[in-house]
C-alpha positions in Angstrom: 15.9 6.8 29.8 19.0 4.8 29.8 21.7 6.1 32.2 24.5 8.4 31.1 28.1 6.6 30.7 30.3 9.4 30.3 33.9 9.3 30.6 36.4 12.3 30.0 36.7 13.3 26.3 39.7 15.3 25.3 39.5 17.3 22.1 42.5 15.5 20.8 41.4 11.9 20.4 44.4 11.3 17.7 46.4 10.9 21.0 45.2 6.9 20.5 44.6 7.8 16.6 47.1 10.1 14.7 45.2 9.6 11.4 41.6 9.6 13.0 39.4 12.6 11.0 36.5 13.1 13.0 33.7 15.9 14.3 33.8 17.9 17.6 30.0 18.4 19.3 30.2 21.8 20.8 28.2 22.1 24.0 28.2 24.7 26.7 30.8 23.2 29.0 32.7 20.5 26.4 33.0 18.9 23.5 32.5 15.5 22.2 34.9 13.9 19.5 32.5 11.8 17.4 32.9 9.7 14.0 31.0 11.6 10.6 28.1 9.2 11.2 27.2 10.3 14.6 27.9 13.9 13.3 25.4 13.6 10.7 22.9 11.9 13.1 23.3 15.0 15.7 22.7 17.6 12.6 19.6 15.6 11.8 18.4 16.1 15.7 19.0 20.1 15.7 17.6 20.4 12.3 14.9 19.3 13.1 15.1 16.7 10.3 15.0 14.0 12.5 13.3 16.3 15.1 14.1 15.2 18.8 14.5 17.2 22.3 17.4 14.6 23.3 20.1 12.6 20.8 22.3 9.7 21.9 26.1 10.4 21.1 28.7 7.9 21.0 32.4 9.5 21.1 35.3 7.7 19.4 36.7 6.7 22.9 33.7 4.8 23.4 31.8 6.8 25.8 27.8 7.4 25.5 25.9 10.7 26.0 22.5 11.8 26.2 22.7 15.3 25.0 19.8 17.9 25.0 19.7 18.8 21.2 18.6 22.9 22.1 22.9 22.5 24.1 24.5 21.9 21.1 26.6 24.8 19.6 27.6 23.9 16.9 29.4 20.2 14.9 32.3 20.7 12.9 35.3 18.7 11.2 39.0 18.1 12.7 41.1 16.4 10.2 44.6 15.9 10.5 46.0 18.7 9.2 43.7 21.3 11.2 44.7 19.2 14.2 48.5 20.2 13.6 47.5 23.8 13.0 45.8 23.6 16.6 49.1 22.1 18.1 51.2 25.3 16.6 48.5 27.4 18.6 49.6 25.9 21.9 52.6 26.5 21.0 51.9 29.9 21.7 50.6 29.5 25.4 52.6 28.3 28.5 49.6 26.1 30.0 47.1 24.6 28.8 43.8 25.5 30.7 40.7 22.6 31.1 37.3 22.7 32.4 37.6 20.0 35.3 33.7 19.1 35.3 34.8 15.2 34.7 32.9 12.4 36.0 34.3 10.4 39.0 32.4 7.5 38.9 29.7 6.0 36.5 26.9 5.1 39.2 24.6 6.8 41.0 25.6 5.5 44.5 27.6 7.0 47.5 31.2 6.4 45.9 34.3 5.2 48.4 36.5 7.0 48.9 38.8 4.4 46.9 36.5 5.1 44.2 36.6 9.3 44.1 40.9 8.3 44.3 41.0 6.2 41.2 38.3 8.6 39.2 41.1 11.6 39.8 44.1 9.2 39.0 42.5 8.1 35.7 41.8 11.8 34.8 45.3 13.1 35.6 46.6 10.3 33.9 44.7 11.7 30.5 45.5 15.4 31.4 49.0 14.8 31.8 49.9 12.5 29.0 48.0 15.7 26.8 49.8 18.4 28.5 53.5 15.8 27.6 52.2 15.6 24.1 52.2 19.7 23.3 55.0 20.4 25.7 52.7 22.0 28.1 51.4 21.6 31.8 48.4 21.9 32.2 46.1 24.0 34.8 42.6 23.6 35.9 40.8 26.4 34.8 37.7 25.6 36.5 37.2 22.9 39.5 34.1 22.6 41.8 31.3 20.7 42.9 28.1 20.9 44.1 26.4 20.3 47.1 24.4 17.4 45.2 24.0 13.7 46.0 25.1 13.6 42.2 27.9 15.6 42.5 30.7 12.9 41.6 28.5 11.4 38.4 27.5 15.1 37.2 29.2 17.3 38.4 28.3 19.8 35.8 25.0 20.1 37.5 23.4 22.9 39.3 20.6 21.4 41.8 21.3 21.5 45.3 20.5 18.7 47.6 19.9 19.3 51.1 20.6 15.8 52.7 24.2 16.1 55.1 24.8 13.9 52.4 25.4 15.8 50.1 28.4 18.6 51.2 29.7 16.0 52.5 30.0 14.4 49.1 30.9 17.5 48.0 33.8 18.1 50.3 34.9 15.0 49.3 35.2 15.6 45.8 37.2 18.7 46.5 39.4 16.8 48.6 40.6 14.4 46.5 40.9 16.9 43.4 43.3 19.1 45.7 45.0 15.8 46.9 45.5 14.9 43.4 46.8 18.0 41.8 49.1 18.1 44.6 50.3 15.2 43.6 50.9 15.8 39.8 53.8 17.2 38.3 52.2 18.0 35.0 49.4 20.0 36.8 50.3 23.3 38.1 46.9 24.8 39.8 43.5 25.2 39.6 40.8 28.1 39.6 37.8 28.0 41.7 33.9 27.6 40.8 32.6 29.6 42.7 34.8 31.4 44.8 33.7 35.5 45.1 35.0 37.9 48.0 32.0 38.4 50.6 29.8 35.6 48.6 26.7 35.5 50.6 25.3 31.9 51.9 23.2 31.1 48.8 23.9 29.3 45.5 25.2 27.0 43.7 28.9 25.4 43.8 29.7 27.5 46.8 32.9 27.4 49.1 32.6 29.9 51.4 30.9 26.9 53.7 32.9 26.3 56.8 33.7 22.7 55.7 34.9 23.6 52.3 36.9 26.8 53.4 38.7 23.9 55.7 39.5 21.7 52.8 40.8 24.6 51.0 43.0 26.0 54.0 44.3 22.2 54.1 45.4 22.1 50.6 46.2 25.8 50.0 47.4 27.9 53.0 50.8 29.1 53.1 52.1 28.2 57.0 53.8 30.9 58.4 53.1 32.7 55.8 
């Protein structure tokens, strides 16, 4: 099967398209912005019209997805009237709260370090001009990674890898999210995946590790405090 290019998909593509009416795909952990065509074509799949276990998506920024038919939630219509209805909604919050499972890079390689850099400045870049656009910062409200091999291309994903490799990709990753929503003005913080008081030293997307409580301490602890 072709590999995955997946790229970050807000929910507001009329950012680059104030006019655009097009359908969310509703999975699990995000949705896709797609044109009526695709739409229709990912009804088909879950239908079982057009009876599939996996259906390409193209989003209107250009990005491909393989998705697994039995993840969708559900497809419906934005146009650009709900999408102003949505905006009066955060008007109602004071942050606007994202899922941070975004792709770093789009190979399935050991990334540089330059590379894991650029993937986060290219996502706050996104987050921040949607945060400016409602008049709201925005705050992560979940960040992690796994101890996987594929943990900057999916980082969404739950196997664990035991090659050194692998938490040390993963402390990587943290790394330079910490580093860059230090740096941004227009995100305030972050929550956690997974972070539990007295987690025991088993699962997924842990950081009670000794190398990820240091990356955390690095970023986060209050000195002298």
């Amino acid at each position: 099967m072709e590999t995955n290019r997946i790229e970050e998909v807000l929910r507001d593509p009329s950012l680059e398209e104030p006019t655009l009416a097009y359908h969310e795909v509703r999975l699990p952990w995000q949705s896709l912005c797609v044109r009526p065509e695709v739409a229709a074509r990912v009804l088909a799949a879950v239908q079982g019209i057009h009876r599939t276990d996996w259906v390409r998506v193209e989003t209107v920024t250009g990005s491909v997805v393989f998705v697994r038919t039995e993840h969708v939630v559900f497809v419906r219509e934005w146009t650009p009237a709900q999408r102003a209805s949505e905006r009066k909604f955060w008007d109602a919050l004071d942050a606007i709260s994202v899922q941070a499972y975004f792709p770093l890079v789009e190979h399935e390689g050991p990334p540089t370090d330059a590379e894991l850099r650029s993937g986060w400045d290219r996502i706050v870049a996104r987050l921040e001009a949607y945060g400016a656009s409602h008049g709201r910062p925005v705050v992560l409200g979940e960040l992690g990674y796994n101890r996987s091999l594929e943990a900057a291309v999916r980082p969404w994903e739950y196997a664990v890898h035991a090659d050194p490799e692998a938490e040390s990709l993963q402390v990587r990753c943290l790394d330079t999210a910490l580093a860059a929503v230090d740096r941004s003005a227009g995100i305030k913080g972050a929550f956690l995946w997974k972070w539990f008081p007295g987690e025991v030293a088993r699962g997924n997307f842990r950081k009670s590790t000794p190398a990820m409580r240091q990356v955390i301490a690095r970023h986060w602890a209050t000195v002298g405090g």
